[in-house]
C-alpha positions as CSV (number, residue, x, y, z in Angstrom):
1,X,-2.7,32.8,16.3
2,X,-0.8,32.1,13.3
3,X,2.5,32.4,14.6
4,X,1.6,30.6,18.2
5,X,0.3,27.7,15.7
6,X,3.5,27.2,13.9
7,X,5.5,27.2,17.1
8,X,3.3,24.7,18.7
9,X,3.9,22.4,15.5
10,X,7.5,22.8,15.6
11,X,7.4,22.0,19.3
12,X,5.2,18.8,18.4
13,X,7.4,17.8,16.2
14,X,10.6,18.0,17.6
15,X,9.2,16.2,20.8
16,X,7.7,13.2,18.9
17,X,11.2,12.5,17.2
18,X,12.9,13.2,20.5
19,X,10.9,10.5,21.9
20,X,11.6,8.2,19.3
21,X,15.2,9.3,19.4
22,X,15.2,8.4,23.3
23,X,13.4,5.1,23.0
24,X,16.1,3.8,20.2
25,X,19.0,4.9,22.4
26,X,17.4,3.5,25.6
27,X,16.2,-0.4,24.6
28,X,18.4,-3.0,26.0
29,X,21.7,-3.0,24.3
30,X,21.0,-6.4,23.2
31,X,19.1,-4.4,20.3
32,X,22.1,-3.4,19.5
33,X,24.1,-5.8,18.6
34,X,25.7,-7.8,15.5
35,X,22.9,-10.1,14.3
36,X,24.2,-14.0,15.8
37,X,23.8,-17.1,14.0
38,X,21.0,-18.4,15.8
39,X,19.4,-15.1,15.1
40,X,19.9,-15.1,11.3
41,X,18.4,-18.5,11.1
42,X,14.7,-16.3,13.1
43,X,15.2,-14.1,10.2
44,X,15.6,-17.0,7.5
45,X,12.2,-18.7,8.4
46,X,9.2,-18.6,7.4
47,X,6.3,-17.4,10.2
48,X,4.4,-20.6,10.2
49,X,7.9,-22.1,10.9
50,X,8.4,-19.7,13.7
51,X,5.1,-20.4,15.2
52,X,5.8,-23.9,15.2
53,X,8.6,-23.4,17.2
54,X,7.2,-21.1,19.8
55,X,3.9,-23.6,20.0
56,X,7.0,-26.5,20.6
57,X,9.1,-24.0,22.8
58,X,12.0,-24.3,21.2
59,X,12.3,-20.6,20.0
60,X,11.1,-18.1,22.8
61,X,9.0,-15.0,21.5
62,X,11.5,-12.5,22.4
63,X,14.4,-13.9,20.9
64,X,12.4,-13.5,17.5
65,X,11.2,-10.4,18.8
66,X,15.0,-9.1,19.7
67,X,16.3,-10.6,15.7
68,X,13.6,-8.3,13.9
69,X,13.8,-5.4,16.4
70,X,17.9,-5.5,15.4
71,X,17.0,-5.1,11.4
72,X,14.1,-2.9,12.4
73,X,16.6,-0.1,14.1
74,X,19.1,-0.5,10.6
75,X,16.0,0.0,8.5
76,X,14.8,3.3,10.8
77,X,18.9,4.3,9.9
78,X,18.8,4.0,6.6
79,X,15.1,4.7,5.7
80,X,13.5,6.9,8.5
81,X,10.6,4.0,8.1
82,X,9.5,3.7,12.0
83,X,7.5,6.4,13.5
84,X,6.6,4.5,17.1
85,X,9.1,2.0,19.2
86,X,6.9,0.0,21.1
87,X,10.2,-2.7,21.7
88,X,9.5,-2.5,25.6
89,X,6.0,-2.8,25.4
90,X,6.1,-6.2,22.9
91,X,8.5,-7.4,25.3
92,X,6.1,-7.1,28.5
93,X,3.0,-8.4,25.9
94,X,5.1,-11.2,25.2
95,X,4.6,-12.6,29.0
96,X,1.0,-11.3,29.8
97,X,-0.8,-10.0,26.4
98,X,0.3,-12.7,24.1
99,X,-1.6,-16.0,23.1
100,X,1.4,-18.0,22.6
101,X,-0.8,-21.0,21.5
102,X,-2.5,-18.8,18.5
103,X,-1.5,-19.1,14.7
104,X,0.6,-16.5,14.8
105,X,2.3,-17.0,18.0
106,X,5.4,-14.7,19.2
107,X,5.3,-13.3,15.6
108,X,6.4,-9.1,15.5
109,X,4.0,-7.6,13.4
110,X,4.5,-4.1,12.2
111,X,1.6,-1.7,11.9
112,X,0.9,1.6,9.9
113,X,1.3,5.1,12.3
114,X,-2.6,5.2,11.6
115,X,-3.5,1.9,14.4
116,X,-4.5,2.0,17.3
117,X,-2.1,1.2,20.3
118,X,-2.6,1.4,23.7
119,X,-0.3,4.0,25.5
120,X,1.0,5.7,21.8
121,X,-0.6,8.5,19.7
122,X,-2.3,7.7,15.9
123,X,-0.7,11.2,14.3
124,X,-1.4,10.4,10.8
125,X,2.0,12.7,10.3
126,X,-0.4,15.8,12.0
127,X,1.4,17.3,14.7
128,X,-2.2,18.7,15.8
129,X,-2.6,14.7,16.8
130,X,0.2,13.7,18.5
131,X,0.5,14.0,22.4
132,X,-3.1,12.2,22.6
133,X,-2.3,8.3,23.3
134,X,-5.0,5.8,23.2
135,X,-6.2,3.7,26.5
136,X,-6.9,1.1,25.3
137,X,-6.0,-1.0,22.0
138,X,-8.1,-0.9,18.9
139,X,-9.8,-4.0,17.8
140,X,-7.4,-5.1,15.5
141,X,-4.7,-4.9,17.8
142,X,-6.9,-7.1,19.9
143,X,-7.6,-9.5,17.2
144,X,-3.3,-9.6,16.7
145,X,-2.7,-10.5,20.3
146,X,-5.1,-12.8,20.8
147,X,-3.6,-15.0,17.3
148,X,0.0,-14.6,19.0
149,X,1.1,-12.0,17.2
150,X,3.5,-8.8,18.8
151,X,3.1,-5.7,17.6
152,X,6.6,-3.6,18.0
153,X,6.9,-0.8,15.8
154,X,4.4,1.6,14.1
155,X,5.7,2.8,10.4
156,X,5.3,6.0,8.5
157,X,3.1,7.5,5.8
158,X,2.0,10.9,4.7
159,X,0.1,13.5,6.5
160,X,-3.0,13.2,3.7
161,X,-2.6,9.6,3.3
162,X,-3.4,10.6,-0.3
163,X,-0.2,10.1,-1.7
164,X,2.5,7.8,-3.4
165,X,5.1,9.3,-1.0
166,X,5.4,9.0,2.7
167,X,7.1,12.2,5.0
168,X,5.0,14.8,7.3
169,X,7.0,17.2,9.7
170,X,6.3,14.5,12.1
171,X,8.6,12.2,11.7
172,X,10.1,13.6,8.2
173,X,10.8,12.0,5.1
174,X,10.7,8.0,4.4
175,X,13.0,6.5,1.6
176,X,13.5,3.4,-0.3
177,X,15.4,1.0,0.8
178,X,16.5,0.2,-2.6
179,X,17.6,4.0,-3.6
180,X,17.5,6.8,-0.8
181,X,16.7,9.3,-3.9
182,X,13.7,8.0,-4.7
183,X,9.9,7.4,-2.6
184,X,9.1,3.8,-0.8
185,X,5.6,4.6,-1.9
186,X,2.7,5.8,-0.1
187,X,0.7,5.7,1.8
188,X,1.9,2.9,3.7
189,X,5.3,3.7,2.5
190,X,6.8,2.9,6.0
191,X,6.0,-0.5,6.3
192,X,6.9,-1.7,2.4
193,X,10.1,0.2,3.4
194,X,10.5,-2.1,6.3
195,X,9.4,-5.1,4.8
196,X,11.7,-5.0,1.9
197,X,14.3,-4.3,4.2
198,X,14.2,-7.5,6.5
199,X,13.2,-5.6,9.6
200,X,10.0,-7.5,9.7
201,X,8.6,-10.5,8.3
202,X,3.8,-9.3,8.0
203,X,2.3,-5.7,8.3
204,X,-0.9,-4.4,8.0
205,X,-1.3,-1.1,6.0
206,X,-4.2,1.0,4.8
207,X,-5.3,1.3,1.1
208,X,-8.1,3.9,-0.2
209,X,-5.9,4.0,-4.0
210,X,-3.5,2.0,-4.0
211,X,-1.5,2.5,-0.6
212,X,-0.8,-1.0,0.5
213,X,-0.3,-1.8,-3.9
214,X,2.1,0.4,-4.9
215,X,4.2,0.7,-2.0
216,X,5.1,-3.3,-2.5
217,X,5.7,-2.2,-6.2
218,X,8.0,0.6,-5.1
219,X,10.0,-1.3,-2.5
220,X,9.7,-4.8,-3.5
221,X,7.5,-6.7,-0.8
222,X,4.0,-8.7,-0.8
223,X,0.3,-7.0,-0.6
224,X,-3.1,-8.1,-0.8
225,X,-5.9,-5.3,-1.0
226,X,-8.8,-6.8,0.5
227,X,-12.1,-6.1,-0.3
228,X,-14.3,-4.3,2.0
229,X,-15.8,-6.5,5.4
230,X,-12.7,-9.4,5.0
231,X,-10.6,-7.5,7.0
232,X,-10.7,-5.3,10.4
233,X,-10.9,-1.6,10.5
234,X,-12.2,-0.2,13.6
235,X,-9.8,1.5,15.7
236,X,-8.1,3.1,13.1
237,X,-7.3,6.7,11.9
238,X,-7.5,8.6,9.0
239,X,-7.2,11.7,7.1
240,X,-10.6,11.7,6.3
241,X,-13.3,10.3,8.5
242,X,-16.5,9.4,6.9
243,X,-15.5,9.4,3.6
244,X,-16.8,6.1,2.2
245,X,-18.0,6.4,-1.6
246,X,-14.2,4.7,-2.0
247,X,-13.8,2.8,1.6
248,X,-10.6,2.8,2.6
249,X,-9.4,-1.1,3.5
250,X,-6.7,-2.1,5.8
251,X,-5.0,-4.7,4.5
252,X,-1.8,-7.2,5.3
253,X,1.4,-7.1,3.9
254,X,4.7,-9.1,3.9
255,X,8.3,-9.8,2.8
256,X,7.4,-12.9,1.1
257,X,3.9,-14.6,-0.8
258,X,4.2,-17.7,1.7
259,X,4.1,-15.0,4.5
260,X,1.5,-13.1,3.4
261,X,-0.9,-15.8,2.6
262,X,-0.6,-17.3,5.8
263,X,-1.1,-14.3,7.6
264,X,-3.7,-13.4,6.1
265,X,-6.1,-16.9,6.6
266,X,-4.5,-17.0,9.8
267,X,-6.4,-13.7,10.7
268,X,-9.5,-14.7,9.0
269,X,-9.6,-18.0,11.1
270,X,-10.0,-15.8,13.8
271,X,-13.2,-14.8,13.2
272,X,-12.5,-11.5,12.9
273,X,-16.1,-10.4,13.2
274,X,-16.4,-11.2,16.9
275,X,-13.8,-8.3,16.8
276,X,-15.1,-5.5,14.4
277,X,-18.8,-4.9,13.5
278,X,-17.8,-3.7,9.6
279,X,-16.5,-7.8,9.0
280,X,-18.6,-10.3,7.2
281,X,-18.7,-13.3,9.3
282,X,-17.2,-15.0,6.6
283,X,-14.4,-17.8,6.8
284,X,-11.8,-18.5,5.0
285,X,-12.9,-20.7,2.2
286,X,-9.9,-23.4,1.8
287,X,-11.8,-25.3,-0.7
288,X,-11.6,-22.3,-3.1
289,X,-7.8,-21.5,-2.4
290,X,-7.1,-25.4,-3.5
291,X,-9.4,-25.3,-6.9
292,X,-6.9,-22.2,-7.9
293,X,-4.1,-23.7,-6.3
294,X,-4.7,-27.1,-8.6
295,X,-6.5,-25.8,-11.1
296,X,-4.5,-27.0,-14.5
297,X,-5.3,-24.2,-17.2
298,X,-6.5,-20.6,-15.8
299,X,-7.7,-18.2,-17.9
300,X,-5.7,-15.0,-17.4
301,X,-6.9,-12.1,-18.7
302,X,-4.1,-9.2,-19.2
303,X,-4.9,-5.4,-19.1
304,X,-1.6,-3.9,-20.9
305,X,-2.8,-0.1,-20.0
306,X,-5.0,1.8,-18.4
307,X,-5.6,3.8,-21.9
308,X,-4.6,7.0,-19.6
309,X,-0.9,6.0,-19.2
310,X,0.7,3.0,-20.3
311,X,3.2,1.3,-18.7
312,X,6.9,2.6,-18.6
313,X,9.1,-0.3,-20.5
314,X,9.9,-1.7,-17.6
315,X,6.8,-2.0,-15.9
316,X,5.4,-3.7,-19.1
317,X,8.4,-5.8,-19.4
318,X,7.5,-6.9,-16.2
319,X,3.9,-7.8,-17.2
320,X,5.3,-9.4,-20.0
321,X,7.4,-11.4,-18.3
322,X,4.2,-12.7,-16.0
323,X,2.4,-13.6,-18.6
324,X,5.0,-15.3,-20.9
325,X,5.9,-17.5,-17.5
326,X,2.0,-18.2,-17.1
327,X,1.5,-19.1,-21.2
328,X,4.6,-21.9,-20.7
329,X,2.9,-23.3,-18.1
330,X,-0.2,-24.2,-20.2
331,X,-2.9,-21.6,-19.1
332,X,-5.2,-19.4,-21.5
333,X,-3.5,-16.0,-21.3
334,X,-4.9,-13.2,-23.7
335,X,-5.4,-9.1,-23.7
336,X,-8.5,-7.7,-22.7
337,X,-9.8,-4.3,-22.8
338,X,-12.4,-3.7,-20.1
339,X,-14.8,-1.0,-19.6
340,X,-12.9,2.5,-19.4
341,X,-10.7,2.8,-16.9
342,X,-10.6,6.4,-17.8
343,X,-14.3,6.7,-16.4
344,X,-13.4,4.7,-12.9
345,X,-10.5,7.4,-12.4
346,X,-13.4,10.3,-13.1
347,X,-16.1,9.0,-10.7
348,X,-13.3,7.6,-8.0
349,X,-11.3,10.7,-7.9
350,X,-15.0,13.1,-7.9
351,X,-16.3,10.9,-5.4
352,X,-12.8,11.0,-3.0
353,X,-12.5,14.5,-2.8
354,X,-16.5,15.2,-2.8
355,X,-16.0,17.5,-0.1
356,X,-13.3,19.7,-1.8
357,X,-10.8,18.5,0.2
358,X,-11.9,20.1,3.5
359,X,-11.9,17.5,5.5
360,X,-8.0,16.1,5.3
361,X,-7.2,20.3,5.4
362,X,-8.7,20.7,8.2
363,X,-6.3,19.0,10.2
364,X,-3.3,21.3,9.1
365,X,-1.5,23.6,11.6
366,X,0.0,27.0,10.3
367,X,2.9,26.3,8.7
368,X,2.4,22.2,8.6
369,X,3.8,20.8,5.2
370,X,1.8,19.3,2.9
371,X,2.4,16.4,0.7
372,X,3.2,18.1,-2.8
373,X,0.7,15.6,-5.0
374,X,-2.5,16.7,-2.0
375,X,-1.3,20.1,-2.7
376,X,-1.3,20.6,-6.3
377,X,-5.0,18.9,-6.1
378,X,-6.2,21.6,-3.7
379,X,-4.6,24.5,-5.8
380,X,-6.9,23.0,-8.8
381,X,-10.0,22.8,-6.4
382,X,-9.6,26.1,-4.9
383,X,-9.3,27.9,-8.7
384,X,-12.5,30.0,-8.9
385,X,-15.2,28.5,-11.2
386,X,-15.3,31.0,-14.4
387,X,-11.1,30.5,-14.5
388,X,-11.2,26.5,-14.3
389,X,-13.6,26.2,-16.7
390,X,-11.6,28.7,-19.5
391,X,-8.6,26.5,-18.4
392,X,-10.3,23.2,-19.0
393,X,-11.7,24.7,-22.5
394,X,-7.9,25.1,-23.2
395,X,-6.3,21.8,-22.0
396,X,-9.6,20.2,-24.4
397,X,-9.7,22.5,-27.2
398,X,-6.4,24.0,-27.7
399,X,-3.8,21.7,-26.0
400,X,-6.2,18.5,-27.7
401,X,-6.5,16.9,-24.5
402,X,-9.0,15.4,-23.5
403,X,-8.3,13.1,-20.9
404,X,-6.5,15.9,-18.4
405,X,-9.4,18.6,-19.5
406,X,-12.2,15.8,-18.5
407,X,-10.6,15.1,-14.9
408,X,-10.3,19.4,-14.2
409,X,-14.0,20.5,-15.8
410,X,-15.8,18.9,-12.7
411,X,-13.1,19.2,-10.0
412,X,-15.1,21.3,-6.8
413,X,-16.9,20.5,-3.8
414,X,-20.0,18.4,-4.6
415,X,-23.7,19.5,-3.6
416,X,-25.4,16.5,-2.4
417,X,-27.3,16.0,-5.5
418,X,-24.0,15.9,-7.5
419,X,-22.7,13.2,-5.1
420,X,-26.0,11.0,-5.1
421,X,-25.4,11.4,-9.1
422,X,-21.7,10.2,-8.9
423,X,-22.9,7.1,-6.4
424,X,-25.4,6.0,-9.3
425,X,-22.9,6.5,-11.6
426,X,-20.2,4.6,-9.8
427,X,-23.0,1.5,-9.0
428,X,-23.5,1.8,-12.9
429,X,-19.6,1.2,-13.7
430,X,-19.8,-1.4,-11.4
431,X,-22.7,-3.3,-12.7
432,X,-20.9,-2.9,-16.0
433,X,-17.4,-4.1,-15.2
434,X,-19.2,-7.2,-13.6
435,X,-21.2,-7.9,-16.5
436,X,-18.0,-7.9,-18.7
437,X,-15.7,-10.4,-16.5
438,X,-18.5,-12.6,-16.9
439,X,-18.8,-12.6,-20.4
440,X,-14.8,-12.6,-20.3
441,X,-15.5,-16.0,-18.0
442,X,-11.7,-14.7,-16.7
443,X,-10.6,-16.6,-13.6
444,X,-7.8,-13.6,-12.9
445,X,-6.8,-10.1,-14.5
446,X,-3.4,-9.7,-14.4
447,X,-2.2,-5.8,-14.8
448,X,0.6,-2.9,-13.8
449,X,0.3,-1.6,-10.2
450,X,1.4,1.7,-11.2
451,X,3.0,3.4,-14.8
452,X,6.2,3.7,-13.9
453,X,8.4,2.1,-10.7
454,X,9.2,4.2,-7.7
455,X,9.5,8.2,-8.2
456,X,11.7,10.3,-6.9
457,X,10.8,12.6,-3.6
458,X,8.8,15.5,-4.5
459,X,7.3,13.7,-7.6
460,X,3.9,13.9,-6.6
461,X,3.6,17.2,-7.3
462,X,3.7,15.8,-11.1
463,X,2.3,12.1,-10.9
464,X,-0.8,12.5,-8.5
465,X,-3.3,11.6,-10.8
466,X,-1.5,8.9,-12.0
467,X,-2.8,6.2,-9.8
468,X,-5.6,4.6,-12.5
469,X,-4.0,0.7,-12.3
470,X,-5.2,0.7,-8.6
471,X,-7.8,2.8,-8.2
472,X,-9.7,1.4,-10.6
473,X,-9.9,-1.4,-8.1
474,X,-10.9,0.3,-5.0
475,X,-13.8,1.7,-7.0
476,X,-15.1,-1.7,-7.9
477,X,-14.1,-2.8,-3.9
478,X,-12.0,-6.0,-5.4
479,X,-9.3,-7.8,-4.0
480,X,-6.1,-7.3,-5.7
481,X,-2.4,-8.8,-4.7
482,X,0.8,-7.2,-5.6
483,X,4.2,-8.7,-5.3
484,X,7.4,-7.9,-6.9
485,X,8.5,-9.7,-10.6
486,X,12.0,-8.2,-11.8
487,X,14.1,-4.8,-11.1
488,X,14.7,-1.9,-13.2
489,X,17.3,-2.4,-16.0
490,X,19.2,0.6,-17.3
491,X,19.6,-0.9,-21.3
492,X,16.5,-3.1,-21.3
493,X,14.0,-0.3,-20.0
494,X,15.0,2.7,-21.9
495,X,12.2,5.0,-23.5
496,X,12.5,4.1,-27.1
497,X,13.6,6.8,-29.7
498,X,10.2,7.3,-31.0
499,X,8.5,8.2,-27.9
500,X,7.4,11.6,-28.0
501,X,6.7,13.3,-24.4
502,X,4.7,16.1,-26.4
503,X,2.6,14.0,-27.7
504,X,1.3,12.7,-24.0
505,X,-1.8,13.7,-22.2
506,X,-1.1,15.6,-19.2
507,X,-1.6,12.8,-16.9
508,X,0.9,10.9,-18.2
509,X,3.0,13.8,-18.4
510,X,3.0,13.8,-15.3
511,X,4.0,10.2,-14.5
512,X,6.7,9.9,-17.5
513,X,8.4,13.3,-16.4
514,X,10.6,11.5,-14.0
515,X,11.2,8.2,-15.8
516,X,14.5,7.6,-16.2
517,X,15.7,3.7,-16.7
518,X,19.5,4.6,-15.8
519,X,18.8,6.6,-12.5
520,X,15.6,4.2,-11.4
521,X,18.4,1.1,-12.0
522,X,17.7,-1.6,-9.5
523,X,14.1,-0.6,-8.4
524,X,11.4,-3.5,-7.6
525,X,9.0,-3.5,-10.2
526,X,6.0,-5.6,-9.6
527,X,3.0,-6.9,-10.7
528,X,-1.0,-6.7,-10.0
529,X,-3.5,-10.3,-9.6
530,X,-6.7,-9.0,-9.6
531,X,-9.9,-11.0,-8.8
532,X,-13.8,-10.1,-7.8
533,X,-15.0,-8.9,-4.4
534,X,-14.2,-10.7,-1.4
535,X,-11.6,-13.4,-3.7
536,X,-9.0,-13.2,-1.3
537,X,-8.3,-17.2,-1.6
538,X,-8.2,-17.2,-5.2
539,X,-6.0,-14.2,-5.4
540,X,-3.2,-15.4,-3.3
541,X,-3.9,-19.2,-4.8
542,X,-3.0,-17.7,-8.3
543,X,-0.1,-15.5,-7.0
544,X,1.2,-18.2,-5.8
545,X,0.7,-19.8,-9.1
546,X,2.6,-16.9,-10.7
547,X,5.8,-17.1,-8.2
548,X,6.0,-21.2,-9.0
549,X,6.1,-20.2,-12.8
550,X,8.1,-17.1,-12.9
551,X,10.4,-20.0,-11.0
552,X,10.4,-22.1,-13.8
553,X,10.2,-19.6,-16.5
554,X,12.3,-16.4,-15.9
555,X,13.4,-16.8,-12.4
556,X,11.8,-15.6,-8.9
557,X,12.3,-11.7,-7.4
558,X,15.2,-11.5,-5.5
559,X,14.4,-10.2,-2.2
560,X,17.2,-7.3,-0.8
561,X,19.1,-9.7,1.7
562,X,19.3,-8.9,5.5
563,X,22.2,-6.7,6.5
């Protein structure tokens, strides 16, 4: 069976990028070519812009359709970022499908492999998925059609979806736009891949620890985690169904903050809940977006680590630069320590993989690759007791560390009274964490998205656990923007000559093993807003707030221009 297995994966494979092959070589050869002038000014505007003209007819849907699908194919070239080409399709839906009087009419909106499309597979990178195509279009695809927008390509991610990488056998290995050497982040890696690039302008990704956060830090785009019930997320696929002690959001994304914001209240105007029984029925709140939008002094409470792996110079430079920007302008910026962050990782990474990891496995053909970070997790759960505990009492006792011997001691399956004990521990955090903003009376926390910018392919293996500055969030279920700040400087970001990688625990081993400021030149680096459950408005009010002072103060990311 073994052997049958693997050839039926290989088969799978090569057919799905056959297809995709075949549909790029078969659009209309207008796809193909040079970008015109009327087309580079589609590109140059903002959505609401766009939809103005559609709602005025003076910009037809598939002409803006036609611009992004161009930049779209050049991304694919040079980033393997699309998995589905559904450019035929969006063109039909653009003349029976689309509400061309919505708030986001004749838009393209990109959408992670895991949605739900009428007439296309959800693989999730598994080969055992593909060939399977949905009759009928999951809610949210719905809920995008009936606001105006057009969905036309699908984007790629990893097979686990439990990784800061994005490549499966499926469709192979996603890069970064900025660096092909190095990962666009995961696990919506395919969409901030194609964001950054230009080849579209919103996207909706999926985010369980940090996979809508950290690919806009790898690849230098716009994210907004949202918290659990504000956004759609029935008809929709995963690695692991009914795993919710950490829900897994979906969550929009964009090239630029003026995008994503008004994508995202656009969506919420929609009364999403008519669409999907998991959303509150609650609207978008503009009076709270305008008190953080004109509020004169915000206090901004900044978390400079994690206490498991600070910040790589030029992620903290980064932070730094934030907060200096946000001090000029007047407001009441100081450090703050908040309950351990150490702890979150323990319960949120024991509570994740409660089942041992038998659930994402079990989808695996003979022979399918696996993400190397999902791997290296399952070789540690699958270590027989007696030998994982005499290697935890080593990491703790002889190596001295206690941070990498705390995560291993309790890494296994979970009986159901060890899960119930992790859930009351995990309300517990929770309750705590709350308590302490309060007394804080912060408006905002401002933090890294990740220790270090984009790794190179393969890192995972190293850097898996090292995903504490955003899944600290998804633990607590609050909403949490990230947009880019700055790029990677060779002189200014270099490790200084007192830091000792002995000295490290093995987490942040892990992370700093592939740091290198020369090589990593050029990379996005960005930076985490963070508010309460369900503070959607006030997070992208005070993003917002951050772009207009890094514009006075420092200067605004530059966005990689359309080729």
């Amino acid at each position: 069976m073994g052997i049958v297995e693997y050839q039926q994966h290989r088969r799978d494979c090569h057919r799905k990028q056959a297809e995709r092959a075949s549909k790029i070589a078969t659009i209309p050869q207008s796809y193909h070519y040079p970008l015109s002038p009327q087309e580079r000014t589609i590109l140059g505007k903002p959505i609401q812009e766009l939809v103005q003209d559609v709602h005025k007819q003076v910009t037809r849907p598939v002409d803006i359709l036609r611009a992004y699908g161009k930049v779209a194919i050049k991304a694919q070239e040079k980033t393997n970022c699309v998995t589905e080409m559904l450019f035929p399709e969006a063109e039909a839906w653009t003349k029976s499908e689309i509400n061309l009087k919505g708030p986001l009419a004749g838009i393209p909106v990109s959408l992670k492999d895991s949605i739900q499309v009428a007439g296309f597979d959800i693989s999730v990178g598994y080969s055992r998925n593909t060939g399977k195509p949905y009759t009928e279009d999951g809610p949210m695809v719905r809920l995008l059609k009936d606001a105006g927008a057009v969905p036309f390509v699908k984007t790629n991610l990893p097979t686990t979806l439990l990784s800061f990488e994005s490549t499966n056998d499926v469709w192979g290995r996603c890069t970064n736009p900025h660096n092909s050497e190095y990962s666009p982040g995961g696990s919506t890696g395919g969409e901030s891949a194609l964001l950054a690039f230009g080849g579209s302008r919103i996207g909706i990704g999926s985010d369980v620890a940090g996979s809508v956060r950290v690919p806009a830090h790898f690849s230098g785009c716009y994210s907004l985690r949202c918290s659990t019930g504000r956004w759609p997320k029935v008809g929709m696929n995963t690695s692991m169904p009914g795993q919710e002690a950490v829900p897994s959001v979906f969550s929009p994304m964009a090239r630029t903050l003026n995008d994503l914001t008004y994508f995202t209240r656009s969506l919420i105007q929609m009364k999403p809940w008519n669409y999907d029984y998991t959303v509150h029925p609650l609207a978008w709140r503009e009076d709270v977006e305008t008190e953080y939008k004109e509020k004169k002094r915000l206090r901004v409470g900044v978390m400079r680590t994690d206490g498991v792996v600070d910040p790589a110079p030029a992620c903290a430079r980064a932070l730094d630069q934030v907060a200096s920007a946000l001090t000029a302008e007047g407001h009441d910026v100081y450090d703050v320590n908040p309950p351990s962050p150490y702890e979150a990782l323990y319960l949120a990474s024991q509570l994740l993989l409660s089942d041992g990891g038998k659930t994402f496995m079990s989808f695996f053909r003979t022979g399918e690759w696996n993400d190397r970070g999902a791997a290296q997790l399952m070789s540690y759960m699958r270590l027989p007791k007696p030998i994982k505990y005499v290697y935890y009492l080593w990491v703790k006792y002889v190596r001295g560390d206690h941070i990498w011997a705390g995560l291993l001691r309790d890494w296994h399956p979970k009986t159901a009274l060890e899960y119930w004990q992790l859930v009351q521990k995990r309300e517990t955090y929770k309750a705590n964490f709350y308590k302490w903003w309060s007394e804080e009376g912060m408006d905002i926390l401002i933090c890294p998205p990740n220790a270090t910018p984009a790794l190179p392919h393969e890192a995972m293996h190293d850097a898996v656990s090292s995903c504490g500055y955003t899944f600290l969030f998804n633990l607590l279920d609050y909403s949490a923007g990230v947009m880019p700040v700055t790029h990677v400087d060779a002189l200014k970001d270099q490790l200084p000559a007192s830091f000792n990688f002995s000295q490290l625990n093995g987490v942040a081993k892990g992370a700093y093993k592939h740091y290198d400021a020369a090589k990593m030149a050029g990379l996005p680096v960005g930076v985490q807003v963070v508010g309460r459950r369900l503070e959607e408005e006030k997070v992208l009010a005070v993003m917002g707030r951050v772009e207009e002072a890094l514009d006075r103060h420092g200067g605004r990311y530059e966005l990689l221009e359309v080729e």
